[in-house]
N, C-alpha and C positions, 0 to 999 in steps of 0.2 A: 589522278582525276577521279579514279571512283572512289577514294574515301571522301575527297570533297561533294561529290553527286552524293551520298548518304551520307555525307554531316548536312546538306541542304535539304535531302526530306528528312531526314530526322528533325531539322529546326524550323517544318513545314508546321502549324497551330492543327491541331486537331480539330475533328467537327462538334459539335454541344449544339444538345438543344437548346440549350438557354441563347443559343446565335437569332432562333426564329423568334423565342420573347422579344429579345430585342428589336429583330426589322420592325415587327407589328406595331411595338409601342411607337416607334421614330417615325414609321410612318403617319400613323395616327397622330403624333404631335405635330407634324410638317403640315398634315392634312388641315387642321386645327388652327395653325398659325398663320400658312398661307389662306386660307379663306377668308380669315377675318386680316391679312395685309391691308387689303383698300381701305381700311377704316380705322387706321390707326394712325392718320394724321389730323384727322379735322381737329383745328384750335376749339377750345372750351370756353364758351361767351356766359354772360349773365342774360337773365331773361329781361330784364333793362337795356338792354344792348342791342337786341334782339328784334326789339319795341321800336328802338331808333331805326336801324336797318329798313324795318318796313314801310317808318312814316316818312323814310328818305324813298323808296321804293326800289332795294337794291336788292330784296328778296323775292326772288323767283318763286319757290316751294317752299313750305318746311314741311317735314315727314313724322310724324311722332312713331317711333318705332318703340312695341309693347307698352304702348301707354306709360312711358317710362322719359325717354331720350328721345331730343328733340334734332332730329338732323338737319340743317339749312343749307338750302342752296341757294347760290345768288346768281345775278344775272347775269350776259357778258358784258356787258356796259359798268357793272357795278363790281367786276375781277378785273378792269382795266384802271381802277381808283388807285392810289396810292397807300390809303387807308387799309383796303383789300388784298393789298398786295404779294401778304403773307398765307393768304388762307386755302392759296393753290393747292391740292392735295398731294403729296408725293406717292408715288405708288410702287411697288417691287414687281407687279405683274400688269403687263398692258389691260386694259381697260376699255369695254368697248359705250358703258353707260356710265354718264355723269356720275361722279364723284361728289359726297356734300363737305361743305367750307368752314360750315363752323357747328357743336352742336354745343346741349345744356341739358340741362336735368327741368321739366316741367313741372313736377311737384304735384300742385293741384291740379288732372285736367280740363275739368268744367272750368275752373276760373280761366284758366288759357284759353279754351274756347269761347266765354263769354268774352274776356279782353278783345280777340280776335276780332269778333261779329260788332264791339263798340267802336272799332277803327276803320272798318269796312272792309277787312280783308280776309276775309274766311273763306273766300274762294284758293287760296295759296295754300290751304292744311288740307292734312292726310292725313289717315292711317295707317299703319304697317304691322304686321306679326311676325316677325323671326322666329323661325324653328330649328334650332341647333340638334338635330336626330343622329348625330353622333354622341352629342356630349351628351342627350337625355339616354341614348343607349347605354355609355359607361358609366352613368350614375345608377342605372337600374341594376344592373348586372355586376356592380363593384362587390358590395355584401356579399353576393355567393360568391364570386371570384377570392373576398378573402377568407370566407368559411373555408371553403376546399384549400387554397393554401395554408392554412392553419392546420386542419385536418391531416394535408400529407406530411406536412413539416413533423407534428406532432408524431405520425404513425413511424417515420421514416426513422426519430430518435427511440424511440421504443423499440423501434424491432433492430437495432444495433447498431445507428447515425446512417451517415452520409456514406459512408468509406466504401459500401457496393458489398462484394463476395455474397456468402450464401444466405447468411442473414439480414444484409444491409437494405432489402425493398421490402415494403411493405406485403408484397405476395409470396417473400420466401420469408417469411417468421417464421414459418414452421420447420425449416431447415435450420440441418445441423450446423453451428459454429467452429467444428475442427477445422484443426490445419493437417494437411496433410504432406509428410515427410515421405518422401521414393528416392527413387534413384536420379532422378534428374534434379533433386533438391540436395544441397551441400550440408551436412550438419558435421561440423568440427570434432564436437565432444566425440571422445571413444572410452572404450574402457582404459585405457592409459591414463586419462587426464581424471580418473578417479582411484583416489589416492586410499591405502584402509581398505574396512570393508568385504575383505574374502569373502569370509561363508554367503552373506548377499550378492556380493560381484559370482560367483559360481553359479547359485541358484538364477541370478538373471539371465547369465551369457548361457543355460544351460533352453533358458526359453528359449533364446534367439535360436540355438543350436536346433529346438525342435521344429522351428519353423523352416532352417535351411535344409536338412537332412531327415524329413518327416518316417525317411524307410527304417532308419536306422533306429527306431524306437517299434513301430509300428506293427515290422517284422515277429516280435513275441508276441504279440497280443495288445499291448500297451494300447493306452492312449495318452493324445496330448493334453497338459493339462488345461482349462480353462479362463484362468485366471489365476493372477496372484496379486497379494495387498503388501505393498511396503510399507511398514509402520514404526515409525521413531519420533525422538524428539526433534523440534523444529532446527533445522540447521544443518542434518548431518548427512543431507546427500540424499536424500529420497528423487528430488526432481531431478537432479545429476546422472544418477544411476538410469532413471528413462530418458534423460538425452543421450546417453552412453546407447544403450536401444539402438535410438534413433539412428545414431551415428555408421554401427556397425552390423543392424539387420539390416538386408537386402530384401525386405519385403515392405509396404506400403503403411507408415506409419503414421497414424491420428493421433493429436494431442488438442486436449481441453480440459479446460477445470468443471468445476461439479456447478458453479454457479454461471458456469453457460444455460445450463437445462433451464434456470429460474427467472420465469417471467412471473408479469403481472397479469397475462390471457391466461384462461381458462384451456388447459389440454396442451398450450404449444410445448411446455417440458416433455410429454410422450410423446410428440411427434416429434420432437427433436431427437431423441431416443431412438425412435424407429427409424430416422432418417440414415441418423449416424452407422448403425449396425446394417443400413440398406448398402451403405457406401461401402463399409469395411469387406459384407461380403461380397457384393461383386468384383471388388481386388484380391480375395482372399489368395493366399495364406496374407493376415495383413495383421497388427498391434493395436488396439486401443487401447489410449492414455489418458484418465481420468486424473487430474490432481485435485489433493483438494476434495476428495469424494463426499467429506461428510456435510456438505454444503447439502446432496438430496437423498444420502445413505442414513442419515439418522434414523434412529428406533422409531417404526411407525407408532403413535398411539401416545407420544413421549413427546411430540412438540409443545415449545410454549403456545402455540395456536393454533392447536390441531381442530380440526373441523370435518364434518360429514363430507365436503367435498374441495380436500387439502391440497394441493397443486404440488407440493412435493412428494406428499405419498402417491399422488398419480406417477408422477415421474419416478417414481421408486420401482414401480409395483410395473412399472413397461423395463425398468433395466433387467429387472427380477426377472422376466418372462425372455428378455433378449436372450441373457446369458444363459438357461439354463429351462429352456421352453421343450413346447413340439417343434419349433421350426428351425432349433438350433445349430449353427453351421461350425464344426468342429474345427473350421481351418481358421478362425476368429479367435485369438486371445486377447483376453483384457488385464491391463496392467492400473492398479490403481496407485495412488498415496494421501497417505491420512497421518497426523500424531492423534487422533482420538477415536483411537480403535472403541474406547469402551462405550461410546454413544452409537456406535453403528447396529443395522437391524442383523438379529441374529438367522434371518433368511440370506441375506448378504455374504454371509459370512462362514455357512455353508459348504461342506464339500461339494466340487459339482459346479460352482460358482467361483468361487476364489479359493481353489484347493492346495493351495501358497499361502502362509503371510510369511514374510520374512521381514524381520526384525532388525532396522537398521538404529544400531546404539550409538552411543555418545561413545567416538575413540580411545581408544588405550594411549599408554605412552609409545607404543612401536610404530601403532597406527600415526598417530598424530605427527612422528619424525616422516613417516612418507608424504602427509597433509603437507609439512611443512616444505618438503620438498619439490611438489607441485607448483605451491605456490610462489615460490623463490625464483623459480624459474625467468620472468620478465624482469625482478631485481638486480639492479646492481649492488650485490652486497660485497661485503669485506671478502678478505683471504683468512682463512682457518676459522669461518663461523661455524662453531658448534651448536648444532643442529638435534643432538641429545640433549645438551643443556635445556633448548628450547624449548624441547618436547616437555620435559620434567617440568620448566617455569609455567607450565601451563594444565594444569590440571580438571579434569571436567569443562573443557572447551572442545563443542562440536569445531566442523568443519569450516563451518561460514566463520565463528569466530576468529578462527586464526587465520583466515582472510582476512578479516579486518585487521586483524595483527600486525600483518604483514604490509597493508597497506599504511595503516597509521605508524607503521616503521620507518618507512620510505617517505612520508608528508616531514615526519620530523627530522628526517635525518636531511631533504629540504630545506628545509625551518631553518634548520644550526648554518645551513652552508657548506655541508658534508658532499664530499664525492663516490662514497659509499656508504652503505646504508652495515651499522656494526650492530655488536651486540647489547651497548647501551642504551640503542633507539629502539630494539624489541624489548628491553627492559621497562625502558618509559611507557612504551605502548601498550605493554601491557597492565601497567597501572592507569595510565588513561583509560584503560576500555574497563576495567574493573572498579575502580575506585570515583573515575569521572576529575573532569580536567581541576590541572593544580592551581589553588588561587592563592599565592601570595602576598596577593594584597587586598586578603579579605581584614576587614577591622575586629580585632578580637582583644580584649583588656586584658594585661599582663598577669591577672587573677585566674582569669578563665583559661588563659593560654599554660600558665601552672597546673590547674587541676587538669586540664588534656593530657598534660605531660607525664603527670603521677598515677589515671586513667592507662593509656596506653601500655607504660611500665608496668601497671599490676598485671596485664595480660601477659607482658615478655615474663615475668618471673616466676604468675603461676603453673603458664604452659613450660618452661624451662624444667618445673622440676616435678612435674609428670609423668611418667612414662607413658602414657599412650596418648601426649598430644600433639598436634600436630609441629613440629619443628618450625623454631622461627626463620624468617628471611631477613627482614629487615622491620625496624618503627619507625614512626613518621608522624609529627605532629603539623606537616602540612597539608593543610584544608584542601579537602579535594571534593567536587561534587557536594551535598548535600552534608557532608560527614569534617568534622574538626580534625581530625585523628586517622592512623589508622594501624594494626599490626600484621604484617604482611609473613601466611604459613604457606609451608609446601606441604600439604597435607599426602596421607597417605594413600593409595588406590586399592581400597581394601573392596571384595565381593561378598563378607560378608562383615560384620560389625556385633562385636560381643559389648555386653552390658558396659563393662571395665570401662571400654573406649569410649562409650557413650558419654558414661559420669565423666569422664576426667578431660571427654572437649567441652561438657559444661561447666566444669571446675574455673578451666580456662577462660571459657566466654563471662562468668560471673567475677573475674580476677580486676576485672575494670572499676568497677562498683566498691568492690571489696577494697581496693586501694584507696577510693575515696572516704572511704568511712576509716581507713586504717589510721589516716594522716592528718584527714579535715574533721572526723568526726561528722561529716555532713554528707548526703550524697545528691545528685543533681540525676535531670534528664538525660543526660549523654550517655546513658547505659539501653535507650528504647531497644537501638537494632540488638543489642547483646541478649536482651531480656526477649525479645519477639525471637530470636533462635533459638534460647535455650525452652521455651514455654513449647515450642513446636516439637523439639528434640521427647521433652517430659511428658509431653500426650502422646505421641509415636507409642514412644517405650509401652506405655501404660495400655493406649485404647488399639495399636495397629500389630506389636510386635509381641503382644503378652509377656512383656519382660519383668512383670512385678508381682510378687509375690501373693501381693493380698488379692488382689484382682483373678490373677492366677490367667491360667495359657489358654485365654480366651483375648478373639479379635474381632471389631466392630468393623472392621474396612469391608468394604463394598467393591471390588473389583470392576463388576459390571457399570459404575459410575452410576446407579439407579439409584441411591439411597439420596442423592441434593434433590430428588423430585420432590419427596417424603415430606411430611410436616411432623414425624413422631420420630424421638431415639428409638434405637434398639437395642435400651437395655432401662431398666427403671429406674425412676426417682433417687432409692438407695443406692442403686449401681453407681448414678450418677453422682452424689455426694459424696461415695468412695473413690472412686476417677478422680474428683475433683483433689480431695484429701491425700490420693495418693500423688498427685502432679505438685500439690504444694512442698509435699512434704519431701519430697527428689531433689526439687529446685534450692530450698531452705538449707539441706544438707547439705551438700556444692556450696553452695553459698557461706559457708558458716565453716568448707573446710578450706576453700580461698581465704578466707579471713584468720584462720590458726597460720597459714602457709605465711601469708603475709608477714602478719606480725612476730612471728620468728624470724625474717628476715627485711625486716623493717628496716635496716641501717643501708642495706645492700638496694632497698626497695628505692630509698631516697637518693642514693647517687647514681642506682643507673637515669630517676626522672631529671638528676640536675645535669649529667651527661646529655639527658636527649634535649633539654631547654635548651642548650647551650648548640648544639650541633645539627636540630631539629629532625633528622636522620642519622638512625644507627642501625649498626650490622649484628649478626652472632658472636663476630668477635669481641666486640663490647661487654656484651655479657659473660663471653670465657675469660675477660680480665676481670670482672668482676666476684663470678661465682665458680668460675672454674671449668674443667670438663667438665662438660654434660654427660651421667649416670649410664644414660641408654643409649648405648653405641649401634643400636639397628639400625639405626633411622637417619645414622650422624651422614654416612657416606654422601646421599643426595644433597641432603641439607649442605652439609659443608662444603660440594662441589659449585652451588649454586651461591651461598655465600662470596669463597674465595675470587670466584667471576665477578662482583659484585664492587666487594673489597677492591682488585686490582680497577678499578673506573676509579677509587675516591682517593686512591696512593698517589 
């Protein structure tokens, strides 16, 4: 009996003021309808009609109401007619004064009146005024009734909709937007469920630690630190690692992005500011979570539309004072995330202020097999999935990526009808997310589908017989995404990159081009992507890495990201013609020793592309019946393990 008593208030309608809009209007419209009841049955005669009535003498009165509508009433002798007989009034509400029977529109009233006085009966008309002072009430009063509804409506979407909390009225704009995570809030994520990551998973849990166990630092002297910036490429766990926080501090956690603070009002970013840091400290010890910070952290002075009174340098310039003022409450840490550290103001960045940044990188291969382990977890996959494999097929893919991995392994292995999810739907997946979906039935002339063919090939052969490229996986001359083609490496994870290597993945990437001049004598646009990497590769070298000689071990990069403000090089005219001469001249070389490579092995060049016409997918084993082992056995191990996985799907 008492869960059913609380499922009935529970299923009890809540109270809304919008209940009183409503009585007001309903009654106001009852008011409205019932008044004018009595007068909604008189029939509608012609002023012809009307003329007869009186020269019969069946009309008692007529009433001209507003010089407009002519009301008639007839006699009792003349409502006992049979003609008459209809024009009784119906009424909804008793009635204690006659009712009229018929009325009409008079048009002209002087001619009505002069008709009247030529018939002899002008003693029967009247005048009347109706005053409807409700209705002229809500026609006066409507415009500002919809101005101010306009007004709130408007203010109510600006300051953050309808939804209510601290931003949602009009009088709290200037309150903060976080959400607040405690202890009577549930957050899942822990450091468990973040996969990788060490040196930053330490440095984070070491915050939370100083917030639970403040003596245990304190005691030497120490202090807590203030802040820290987690900064990486997009993807790799920055927001993860502060729901991790969330999850596993036991003190009062705030989360918001940077484009909370930015409004269209003038100051409410700083008061939003002060709001938030008003909050954090009266829970203190407590976390603030900025994501997203360079939304109002950017370089003051540096905006594209910077002005004398900038509403994010205001809001900059109140965080600036928050963190790191006179009135600064030590038991307040802030936690921020950004990937573009180099736009941020160098006050921001600060010891004192964010005396942390920690560096969250794009995963390794060990990392990545624990990623992958995370995410595995809700899969139904196969028995004996190797999960090294996986790591290795994936190379410079953050976190989210091989999320997505993992999920578009699981859609496909769906798709087929599979009851687990194997190794050759994470294969597929992963050329879907790289390459973009397979279209086999795009239309391509058996000319063009040739020169793709002999295209791709140049790439397996010249990278084949390089030593520092990257090892082949598979070719493919089915059309995927945007691209005809494609040659599919396990490249290396190198941390640093010597010249040699540089030349000889451009060697590689120019081997596409090179084939087509080797065999058509002609070459085509389907070298763009080949040409826009290796063009990026030969300016690196040249302008970022001082890798050339003539130019010598000077670099133009600009670390602070301040030099795309600029409108001038920084370096001249000649420098510039020499850059340029030496980028030509890098490229041409590559170019020109793909084409020696080639045509020494031109015979081997044309059956492995008649091989790939014919199979439209081919492996490394292809080419070791062709050209034999491959020379450099470093590199073979990975490669050929990822291979033979491969292989045993097409046996």
């Amino acid at each position: 009996m008492t869960n059913e008593n609380n499922n009935s208030k529970d299923k009890k309608p809540k109270f809304s003021p919008y209940w009183i809009y409503g009585i007001l209007i309903a009654i106001f419209i009852g008011f409205q309808v019932f008044s004018g009841a009595n007068y909604q049955n008189e029939q509608s005669i012609t002023p012809s009609e009307f003329f007869n009535f009186v020269e019969q003498g069946d009309v008692e009165k007529v009433i001209v109401v507003n010089r407009k509508i002519a009301t008639v009433y007839l006699t009792k002798e003349a409502e006992a007619k049979d003609i008459h007989k209809n024009s009784i009034p119906q009424t909804f509400l008793p009635s204690t004064t006659k009712l009229p029977n018929y009325k009409f529109e008079v048009g002209n009233l002087e001619n009505f009146e002069k008709d009247l006085k030529e018939i002899g009966k002008y003693n029967i008309y009247s005048l009347k005024t109706d005053e409807n002072y409700w209705g002229d009430f809500l026609i006066g009063i409507l415009p500002f009734i919809l101005l101010i509804g306009v007004w709130f409506f408007i203010m109510r979407r600006m300051s953050g909709g309808a939804a209510g909390g601290a931003g949602g009225q009009i009088f709290n704009i200037g309150k903060s937007k976080a959400k607040l995570f405690d202890q009577n809030t549930k957050v899942k994520t822990t450091f468990k469920d973040v996969a990788g990551l060490e040196g930053a998973k330490e440095e984070v849990q070491e915050i939370v630690d100083f917030l639970k166990y403040p003596e245990k630092y304190t005691t030497l002297g120490g202090k807590i630190p203030k802040g820290a910036l987690l900064v990486g490429p997009p993807g790799t766990g920055k927001t993860l690692l502060a729901k991790a926080v969330a999850g596993e501090a036991k003190v009062p956690f705030f989360s918001l992005s940077g484009s909370d603070f930015v409004e269209m009002f003038v100051g409410v970013g700083a008061s939003r500011v002060r709001d938030l840091f008003k909050q954090a400290k009266e829970k203190s010890p407590s976390i603030i979570f900025i994501d997203e910070i360079d939304a109002i952290g950017r370089a003051r002075g540096k905006n594209a539309m910077s002005g004398s009174n900038d509403e994010r340098e205001n809001t900059l310039n109140q965080l600036l004072t928050e963190m790191d003022g006179f009135g600064t409450n030590t038991n307040v840490i802030v936690l921020a995330a950004t990937n573009r550290a180099d736009i941020l103001d160098k006050a921001l960045m600060r010891a004192g202020r964010f005396d942390r940044q920690i560096y969250v990188d794009l995963p390794d291969v060990r990392e990545r097999k624990e990623i992958f382990e995370v995410h595995l977890r809700p899969l139904k996959k196969s028995e004996g999935l190797d999960l090294d494999f996986l790591s290795k097929q994936t190379p410079g893919f953050s976190g989210a990526d091989i999320a997505n991995v993992c999920n578009e392994a699981a859609l496909i292995a769906a798709r087929n009808g599979k009851k687990a999810v194997d190794k050759q739907d994470f294969l597929d997946a992963v050329d879907r997310i790289i390459g973009g979906l397979e279209k086999k039935n795009k239309i391509i002339t058996p000319s063009e589908k040739r020169a793709v063919a002999f295209h791709e090939a140049g790439h397996a052969v010249v990278s084949w017989m390089l030593e520092h490229a990257a090892p082949l996986v598979k070719v493919t001359i089915v059309p995927r995404g945007r691209s005809l083609g494609a040659a599919w490496y396990l490249p290396e994870e190198r941390l640093i990159v010597r010249p040699e290597q540089m030349l000889d993945e451009m060697c590689a990437a120019l081997g596409g081009r090179a084939a087509e001049k080797v065999i058509f004598d002609k070459i085509s646009t389907g070298a763009l992507s080949d040409l826009e990497k290796v063009t990026k590769q030969a300016r690196a070298m040249v302008t970022v890495y001082g890798l050339s000689d003539k130019v010598g071990n000077l670099t133009y990069y600009d670390s602070s990201g301040q030099s795309e403000y600029g409108f001038s090089k920084p370096y001249s005219e000649q420098t510039a013609e020499l850059i340029d001469k030496e980028i030509s001249e890098i490229i041409e070389k590559q170019y020109q020793r793909a084409l020696d490579l080639l045509e020494e092995h031109k015979d081997k060049l044309t059956e492995l592309a008649e091989v790939l016409l014919e199979k439209e997918v081919i492996f490394k084993d292809n080419l070791e019946k062709i050209f034999g082992k491959r020379a450099f056995e470093k590199e073979a191990p990975i490669a050929k393990k990822v291979s033979e996985d491969i292989d045993k799907k097409q046996e």
